[in-house]
N, C-alpha and C positions, 0 to 999 in steps of 0.2 A: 855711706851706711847701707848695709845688706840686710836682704828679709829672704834671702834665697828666692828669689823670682816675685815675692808680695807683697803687700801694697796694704798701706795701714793708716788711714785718714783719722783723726781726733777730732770728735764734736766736743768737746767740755767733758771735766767730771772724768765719767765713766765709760761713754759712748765712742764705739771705735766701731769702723765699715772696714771690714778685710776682705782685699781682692785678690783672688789665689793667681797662681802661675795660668791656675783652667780657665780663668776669665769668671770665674764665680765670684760671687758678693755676698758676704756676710757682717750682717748687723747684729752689736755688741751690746745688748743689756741701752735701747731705748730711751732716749731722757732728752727730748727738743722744748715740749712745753716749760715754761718756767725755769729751763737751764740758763744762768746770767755767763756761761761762756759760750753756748753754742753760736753757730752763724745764722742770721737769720736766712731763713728759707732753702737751707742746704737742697741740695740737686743729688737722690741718692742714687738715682740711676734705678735700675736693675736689683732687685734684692733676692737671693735663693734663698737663703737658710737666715732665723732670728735663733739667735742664744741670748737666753736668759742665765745672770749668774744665783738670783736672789729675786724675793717678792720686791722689795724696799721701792717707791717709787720713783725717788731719782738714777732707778736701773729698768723701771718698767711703765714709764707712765703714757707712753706714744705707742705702745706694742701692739693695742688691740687696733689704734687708728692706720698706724702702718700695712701692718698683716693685712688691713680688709683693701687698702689702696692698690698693694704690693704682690698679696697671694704669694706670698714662699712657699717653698715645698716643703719645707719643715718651720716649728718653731719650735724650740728644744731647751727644755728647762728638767728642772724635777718636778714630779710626777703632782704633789700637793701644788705646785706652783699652776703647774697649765691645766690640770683639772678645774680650779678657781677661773682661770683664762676660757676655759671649753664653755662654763657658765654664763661667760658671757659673752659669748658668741664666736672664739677663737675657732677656727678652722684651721688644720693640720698643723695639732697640738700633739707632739712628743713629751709624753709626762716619762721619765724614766728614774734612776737613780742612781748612788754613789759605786763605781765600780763596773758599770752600765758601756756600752758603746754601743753607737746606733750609726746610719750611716743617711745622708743626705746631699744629692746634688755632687755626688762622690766626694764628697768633705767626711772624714770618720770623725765624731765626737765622740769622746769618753768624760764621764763627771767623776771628780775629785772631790774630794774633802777640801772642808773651809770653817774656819770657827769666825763665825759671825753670828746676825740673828737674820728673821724674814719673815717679813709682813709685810698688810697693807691696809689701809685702812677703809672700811666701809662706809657707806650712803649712810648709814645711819652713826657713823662717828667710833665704831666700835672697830678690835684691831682683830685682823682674819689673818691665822693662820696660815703660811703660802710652806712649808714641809721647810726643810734648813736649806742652809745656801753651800755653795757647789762651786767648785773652781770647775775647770775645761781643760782638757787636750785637745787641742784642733788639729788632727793629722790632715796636711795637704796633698793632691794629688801626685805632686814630685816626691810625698816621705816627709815634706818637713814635718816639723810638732813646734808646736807653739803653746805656750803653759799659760793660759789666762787662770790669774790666781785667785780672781774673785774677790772682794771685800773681804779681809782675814787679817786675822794675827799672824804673826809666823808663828809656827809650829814643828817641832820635830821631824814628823813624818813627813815632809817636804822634800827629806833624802830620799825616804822612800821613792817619792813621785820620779823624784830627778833620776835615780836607778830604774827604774820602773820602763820609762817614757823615754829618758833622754833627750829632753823641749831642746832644740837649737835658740827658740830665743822665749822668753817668758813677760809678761805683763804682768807690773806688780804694783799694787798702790803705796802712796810713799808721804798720802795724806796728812796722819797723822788724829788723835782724836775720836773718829771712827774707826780707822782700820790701825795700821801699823804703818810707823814713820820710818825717817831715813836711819836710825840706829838700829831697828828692826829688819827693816827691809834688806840691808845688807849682810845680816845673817842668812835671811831666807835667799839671796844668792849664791853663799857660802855653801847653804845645805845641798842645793838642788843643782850647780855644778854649771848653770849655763855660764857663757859670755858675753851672752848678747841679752838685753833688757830694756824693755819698755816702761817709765813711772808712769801711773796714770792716780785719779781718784786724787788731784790734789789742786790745788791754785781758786776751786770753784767760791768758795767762801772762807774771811778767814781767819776760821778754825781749824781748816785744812791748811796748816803751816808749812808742812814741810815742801822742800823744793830739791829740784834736781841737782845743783851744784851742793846744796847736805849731804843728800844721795852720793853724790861721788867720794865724798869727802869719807863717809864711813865706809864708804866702800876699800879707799887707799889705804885706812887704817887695819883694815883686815886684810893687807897684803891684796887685794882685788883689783887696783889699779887699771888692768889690762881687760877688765870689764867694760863692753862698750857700752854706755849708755842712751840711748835713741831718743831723740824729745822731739816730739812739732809741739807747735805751737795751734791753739784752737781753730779747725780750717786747713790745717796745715795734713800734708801727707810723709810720713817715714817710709821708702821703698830705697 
């Protein structure tokens, strides 16, 4: 299995550490406390850059503890998202937006459209607004693109992206229930043209149904076949 020179560790859920070809590390949308797949006491090393895809807290709920451990050079979300995070004491908070590319630790990120919702819920029980949620372009320093698709439906405009970007490999949830499952998701590989694919956002609880050999299964049905599918297992690394 290739990632063109990187390195892609799975904590549970949604949580993924990507280590570029430059030796940089970046941490994917946060989620150790209360994750029933994570490992306990992972060793994350080195962290540059946190991407945030969405407020929702099994994508953000270790961000503020990390960051203050960790001190990345950036944390990069949308703009409502890391404002709410600046409030609480976030240091080098990138609030930016859809359409947006900023650059950190010479990782280029751009934010994408994502049809989901984003929130979080407050001290006093009440639900705060974090701005909408946001897929990723991670351009690496060799050129790759990597399409983290965020919590989402499929949707149309995913051709867009894939014309647009041209992601060599994408991360796509295949949960099902929250986001979009394996009869969906294999559209959204149809649209956006890669080869190479990461499921994530599935196996955590289970409501989250769907599983990677479903995932293939619609995939063969749409003539996709020759789609390489990429799975670790929680703890596990895909390079």
């Amino acid at each position: 299995m290739s990632l063109n020179g990187a390195r892609l560790t799975w904590f549970g859920h949604a949580t993924w550490l990507l280590e570029t070809p430059g030796g940089r590390r970046v941490l994917i949308d946060p989620w150790f406390t209360g994750n029933p797949k994570a490992p306990e006491d992972p060793d994350l090393g080195t962290i540059d850059v946190i991407l945030l895809t969405h407020g929702h807290s099994d994508h953000t709920a270790d961000v503020l503890g990390i960051a203050a451990e960790k001190t990345p050079q950036a944390v990069i979300g949308m703009m409502e998202l890391l404002a709410h995070f600046g409030g609480k004491g976030l240091e080098n908070g990138v609030g930016m937006n859809k359409g947006g590319t900023t650059e950190a630790a010479g990782i280029r990120v751009t934010l994408t459209h994502a049809f989901h919702s984003s929130s979080l819920e407050a001290d006093d029980g009440s639900v705060v607004y974090t701005g909408e949620p946001a897929g990723v372009i991670i351009t690496l320093e060799n050129g790759t693109r990597i399409y983290h698709a965020g919590d989402t439906c499929v949707f149309g405009d995913m051709a867009l992206i894939g014309e647009l970007y041209a992601p060599d490999v994408m991360l796509l949830p295949i949960g099902d229930f929250f986001t979009m499952g394996p009869f969906e998701a294999a559209k959204a590989v149809e649209l956006v043209g890669v080869k190479q694919v990461v499921p994530t956002h599935y196996g955590t609880f289970p409501v989250l149904s769907g599983t990677p050999e479903a995932f293939r299964e619609e995939l063969a049905k749409r003539g996709l076949g020759d789609v390489e599918v990429l799975v670790a297992e929680p703890g596990g690394t895909i390079e």
